[in-house]
C-alpha positions in Angstrom: 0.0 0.0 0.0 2.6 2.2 0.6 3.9 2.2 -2.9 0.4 4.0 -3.7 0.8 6.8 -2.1 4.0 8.5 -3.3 2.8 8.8 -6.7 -0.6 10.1 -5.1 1.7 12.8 -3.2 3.9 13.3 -5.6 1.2 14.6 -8.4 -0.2 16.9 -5.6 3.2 18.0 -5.3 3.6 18.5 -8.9 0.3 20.3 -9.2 0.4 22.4 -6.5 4.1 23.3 -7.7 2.8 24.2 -11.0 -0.2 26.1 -9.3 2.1 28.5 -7.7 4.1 29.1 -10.8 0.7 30.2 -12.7 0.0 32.6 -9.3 3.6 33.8 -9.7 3.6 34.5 -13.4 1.4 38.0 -14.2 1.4 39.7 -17.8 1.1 43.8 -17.2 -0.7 45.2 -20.3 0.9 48.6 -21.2 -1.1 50.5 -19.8 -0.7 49.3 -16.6 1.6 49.0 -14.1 2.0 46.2 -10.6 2.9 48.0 -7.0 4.3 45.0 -5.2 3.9 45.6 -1.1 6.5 42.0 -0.2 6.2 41.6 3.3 4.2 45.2 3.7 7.2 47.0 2.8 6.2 48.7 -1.2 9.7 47.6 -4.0 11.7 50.6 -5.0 9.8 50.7 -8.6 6.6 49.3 -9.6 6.9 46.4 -12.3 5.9 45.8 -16.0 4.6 45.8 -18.7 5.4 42.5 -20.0 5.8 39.1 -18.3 6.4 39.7 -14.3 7.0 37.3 -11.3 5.0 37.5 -8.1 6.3 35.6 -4.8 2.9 33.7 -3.6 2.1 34.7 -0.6 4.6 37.3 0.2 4.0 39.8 -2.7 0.6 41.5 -2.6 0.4 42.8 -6.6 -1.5 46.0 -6.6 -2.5 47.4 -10.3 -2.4 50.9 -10.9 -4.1 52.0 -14.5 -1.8 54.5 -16.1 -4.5 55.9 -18.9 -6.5 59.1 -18.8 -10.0 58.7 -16.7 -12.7 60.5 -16.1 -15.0 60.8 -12.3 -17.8 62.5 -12.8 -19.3 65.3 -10.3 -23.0 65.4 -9.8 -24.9 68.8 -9.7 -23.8 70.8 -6.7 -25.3 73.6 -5.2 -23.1 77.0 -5.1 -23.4 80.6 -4.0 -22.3 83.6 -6.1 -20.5 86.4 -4.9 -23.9 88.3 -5.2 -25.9 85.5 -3.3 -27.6 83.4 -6.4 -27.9 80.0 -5.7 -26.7 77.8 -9.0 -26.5 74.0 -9.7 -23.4 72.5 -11.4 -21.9 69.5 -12.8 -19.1 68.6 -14.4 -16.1 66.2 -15.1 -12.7 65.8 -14.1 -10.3 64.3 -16.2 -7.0 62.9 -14.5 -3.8 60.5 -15.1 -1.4 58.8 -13.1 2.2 60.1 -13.0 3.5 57.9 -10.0 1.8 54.9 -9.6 3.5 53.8 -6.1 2.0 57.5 -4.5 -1.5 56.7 -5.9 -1.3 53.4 -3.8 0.1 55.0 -1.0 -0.5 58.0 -0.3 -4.8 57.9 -0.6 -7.1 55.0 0.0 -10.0 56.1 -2.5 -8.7 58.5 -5.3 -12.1 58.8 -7.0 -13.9 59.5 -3.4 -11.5 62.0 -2.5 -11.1 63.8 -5.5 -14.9 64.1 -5.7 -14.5 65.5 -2.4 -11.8 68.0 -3.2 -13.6 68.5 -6.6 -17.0 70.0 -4.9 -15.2 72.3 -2.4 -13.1 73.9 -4.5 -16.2 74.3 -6.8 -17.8 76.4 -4.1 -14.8 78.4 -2.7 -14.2 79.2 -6.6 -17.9 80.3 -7.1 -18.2 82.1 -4.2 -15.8 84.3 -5.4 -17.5 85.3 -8.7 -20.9 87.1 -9.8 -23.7 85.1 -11.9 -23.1 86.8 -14.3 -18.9 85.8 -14.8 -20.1 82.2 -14.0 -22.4 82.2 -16.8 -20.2 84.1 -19.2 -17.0 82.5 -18.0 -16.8 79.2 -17.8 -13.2 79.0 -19.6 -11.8 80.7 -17.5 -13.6 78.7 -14.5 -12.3 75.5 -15.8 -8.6 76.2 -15.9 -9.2 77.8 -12.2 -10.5 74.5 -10.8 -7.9 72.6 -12.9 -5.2 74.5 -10.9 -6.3 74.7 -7.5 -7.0 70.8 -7.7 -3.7 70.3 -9.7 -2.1 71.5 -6.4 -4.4 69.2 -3.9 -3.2 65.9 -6.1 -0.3 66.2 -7.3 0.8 64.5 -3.9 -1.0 61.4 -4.7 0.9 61.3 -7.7 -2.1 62.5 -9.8 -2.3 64.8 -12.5 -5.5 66.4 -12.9 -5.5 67.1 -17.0 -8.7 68.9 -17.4 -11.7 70.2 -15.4 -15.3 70.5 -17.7 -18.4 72.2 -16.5 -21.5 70.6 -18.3 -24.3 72.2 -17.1 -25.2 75.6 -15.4 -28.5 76.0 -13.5 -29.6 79.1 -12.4 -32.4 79.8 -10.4 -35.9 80.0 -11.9 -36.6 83.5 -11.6 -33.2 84.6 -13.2 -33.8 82.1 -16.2 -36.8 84.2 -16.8 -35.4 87.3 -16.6 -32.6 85.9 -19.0 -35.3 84.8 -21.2 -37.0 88.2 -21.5 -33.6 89.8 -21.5 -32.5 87.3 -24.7 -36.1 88.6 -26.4 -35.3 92.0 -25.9 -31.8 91.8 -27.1 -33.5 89.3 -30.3 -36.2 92.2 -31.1 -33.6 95.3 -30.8 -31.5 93.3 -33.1 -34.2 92.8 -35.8 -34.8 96.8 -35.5 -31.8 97.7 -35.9 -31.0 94.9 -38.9 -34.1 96.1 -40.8 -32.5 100.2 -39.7 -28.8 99.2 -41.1 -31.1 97.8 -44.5 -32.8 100.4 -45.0 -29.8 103.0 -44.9 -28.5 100.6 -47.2 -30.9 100.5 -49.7 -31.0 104.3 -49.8 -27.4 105.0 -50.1 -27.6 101.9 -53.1 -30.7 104.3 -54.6 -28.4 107.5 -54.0 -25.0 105.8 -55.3 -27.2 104.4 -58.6 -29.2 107.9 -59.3 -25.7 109.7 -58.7 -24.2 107.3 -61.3 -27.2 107.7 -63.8 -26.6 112.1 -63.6 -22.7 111.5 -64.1 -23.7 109.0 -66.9 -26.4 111.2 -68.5 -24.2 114.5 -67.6 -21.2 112.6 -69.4 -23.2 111.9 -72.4 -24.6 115.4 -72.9 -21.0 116.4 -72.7 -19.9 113.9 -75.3 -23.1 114.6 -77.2 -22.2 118.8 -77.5 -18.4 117.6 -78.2 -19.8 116.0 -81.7 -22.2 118.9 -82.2 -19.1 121.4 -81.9 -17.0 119.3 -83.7 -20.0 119.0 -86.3 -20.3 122.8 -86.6 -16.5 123.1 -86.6 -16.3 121.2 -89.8 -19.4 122.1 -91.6 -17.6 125.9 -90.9 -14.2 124.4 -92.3 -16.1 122.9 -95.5 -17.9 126.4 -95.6 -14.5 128.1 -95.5 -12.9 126.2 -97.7 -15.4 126.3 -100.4 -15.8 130.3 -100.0 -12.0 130.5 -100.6 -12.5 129.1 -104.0 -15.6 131.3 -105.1 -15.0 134.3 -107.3 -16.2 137.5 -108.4 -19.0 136.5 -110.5 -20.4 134.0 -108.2 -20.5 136.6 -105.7 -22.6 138.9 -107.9 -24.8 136.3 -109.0 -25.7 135.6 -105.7 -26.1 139.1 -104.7 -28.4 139.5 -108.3 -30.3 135.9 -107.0 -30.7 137.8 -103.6 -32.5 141.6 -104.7 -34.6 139.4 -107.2 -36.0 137.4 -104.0 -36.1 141.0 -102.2 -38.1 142.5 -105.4 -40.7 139.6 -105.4 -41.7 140.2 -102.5 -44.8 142.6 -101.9 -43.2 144.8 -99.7 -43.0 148.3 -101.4 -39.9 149.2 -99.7 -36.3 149.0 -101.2 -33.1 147.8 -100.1 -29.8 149.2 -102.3 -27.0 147.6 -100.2 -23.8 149.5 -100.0 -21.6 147.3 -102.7 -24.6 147.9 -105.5 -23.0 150.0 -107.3 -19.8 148.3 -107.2 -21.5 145.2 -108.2 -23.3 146.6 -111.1 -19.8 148.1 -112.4 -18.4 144.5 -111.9 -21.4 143.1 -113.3 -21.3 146.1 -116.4 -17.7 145.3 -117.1 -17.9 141.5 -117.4 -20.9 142.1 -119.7 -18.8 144.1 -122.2 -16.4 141.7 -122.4 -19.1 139.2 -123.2 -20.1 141.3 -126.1 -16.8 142.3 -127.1 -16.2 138.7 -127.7 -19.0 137.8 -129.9 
C-alpha cells in the first residue's frame, strides 16, 4: 500500500508546484503598471509591462491603470459672490504620473477627489458674480484645474482637465434671461431692418448719382460731336468760299434783290456794294459782247 501513495503525493506535489508558478507569473498590459507591497514594505519601482513574477504569498500585486480617466461630479449647489444659488456639474479628467503614490498616499482616489472637486467648486464660485459664472466658464475650468492640480499632485495624480457641463440658475433669473434674450433678439431685428434700410438708400443715391454723371457725361460727349460737327461744316464752308470768285458773288447778290423785289413789300433795299456790283457786273458784260 505504501507504494500508492507516493505517486498520489507526488502529483499533488507537482500540481500544486505548478499552481504557484501560474500565481507567480502576471502579464502587465501597457497600460498598466504592478505595485508590489513583499512583506508590507512597497519595492523601489513598480513592475511591468510584459511578463512579471510575483512571490505567492509574500507579494501583494496591486494594479495601478496609467491611462486618462474620467469621475464625474454630480450637480452641486453653489453661491455667487452676489448670493444666487446655482447648480453644477461637471467632469474631471486625470492620469497617473506615480503609480506607487497613488497606492500610498490615498485610500480612494475617486472618493477623494470628488470630495476636493465639490469644495473647490464652491470656494471658486463664491468668489465670482452670476453673471462671470455664466459668461465665463473658460476661465472657471482652468481655475478648478489648478487649485486641484495643487491638492493631487501629492498622490501622484495629474489632474489634465476640469469640464463644467451644465449651469443651472435659479428659476426667476432664467426668466429674466429669457425676457432679457427677447429683448436683445427684437432690438437686433430693429436695428438689422435700420442698417437695411440706410443701405438701400445709399444703393438708390449711389445708382441715381451714377445715372446724372452717366447722363451729364453723355450730354458732354453729345455737344463735343455737335461742336466738332459745326467746326467742320464751318471748315467745308471756308474752304469752299475760298474758292468762289467774283462772278459768283454777284450772281448771288443779283439771286438775292430778285427774291427782295418779289416780295410785296414796297420798300427798297440798295445795299452798300450795288453800285460796285453793277460796275463789276457792267464790265464782265462788255467783255461778253466784245467777244462775240
Amino acid at each position: 500500500m505504501p507504494p500508492l501513495y507516493l505517486p498520489v503525493a507526488t502529483g499533488i506535489a507537482v500540481l500544486t508546484l505548478f499552481g504557484l508558478a501560474l500565481a507567480s507569473l502576471k502579464i502587465v498590459p501597457e497600460y498598466q503598471r504592478i505595485v508590489v507591497l513583499r512583506l508590507g514594505r512597497v519595492l523601489p519601482q513598480p513592475k511591468g509591462p510584459g511578463l512579471v513574477i510575483i512571490i505567492p504569498v509574500i507579494d501583494r500585486p496591486i494594479r495601478v491603470d496609467l491611462r486618462e480617466s474620467y469621475l464625474e461630479v454630480p450637480h452641486q449647489t453653489c453661491i455667487t459672490k452676489d448670493n444666487a444659488p446655482i447648480s453644477i456639474d461637471f467632469l474631471i479628467y486625470s492620469r497617473v504620473l506615480d503609480p506607487t503614490a497613488s497606492v500610498l498616499r490615498v485610500q480612494d482616489f475617486a472618493g477623494a477627489s470628488q470630495g476636493i472637486a465639490t469644495t473647490t467648486l464652491r470656494a471658486v464660485v463664491g468668489d465670482i458674480p452670476l453673471d462671470d459664472v455664466l459668461a465665463k466658464r473658460d476661465q472657471i475650468n482652468q481655475l478648478l484645474q489648478a487649485k486641484m492640480d495643487e491638492q493631487t499632485q501629492r498622490w501622484g495624480v495629474k489632474i489634465t482637465t476640469v469640464e463644467i457641463r451644465e449651469i443651472t440658475p435659479p428659476k426667476e433669473v432664467q426668466e429674466a434671461m429669457t425676457r432679457q434674450m427677447s429683448a436683445e433678439r427684437s432690438r437686433r431685428a430693429t436695428v438689422t431692418e435700420a442698417e437695411g434700410k440706410r443701405q438701400a438708400a445709399i444703393a438708390v443715391a449711389e445708382g441715381e448719382k451714377a445715372a446724372a454723371v452717366l447722363k451729364a457725361e453723355g450730354d458732354r460727349q453729345a455737344a463735343i460731336l455737335r461742336a466738332e460737327g459745326f467746326a467742320l461744316a464751318l471748315g467745308k464752308i471756308f474752304e469752299v468760299a475760298k474758292g468762289v470768285d467774283a462772278k459768283t458773288m454777284s450772281l448771288q447778290y443779283l439771286e438775292t434783290l430778285k427774291a427782295m423785289g418779289a416780295s410785296a413789300s414796297t420798300k427798297f433795299i440798295f445795299p452798300m456794294e450795288f453800285s460796285s456790283l453793277l460796275a463789276g457786273f457792267a464790265g464782265e458784260t462788255r467783255k461778253v459782247f466784245a467777244k462775240e
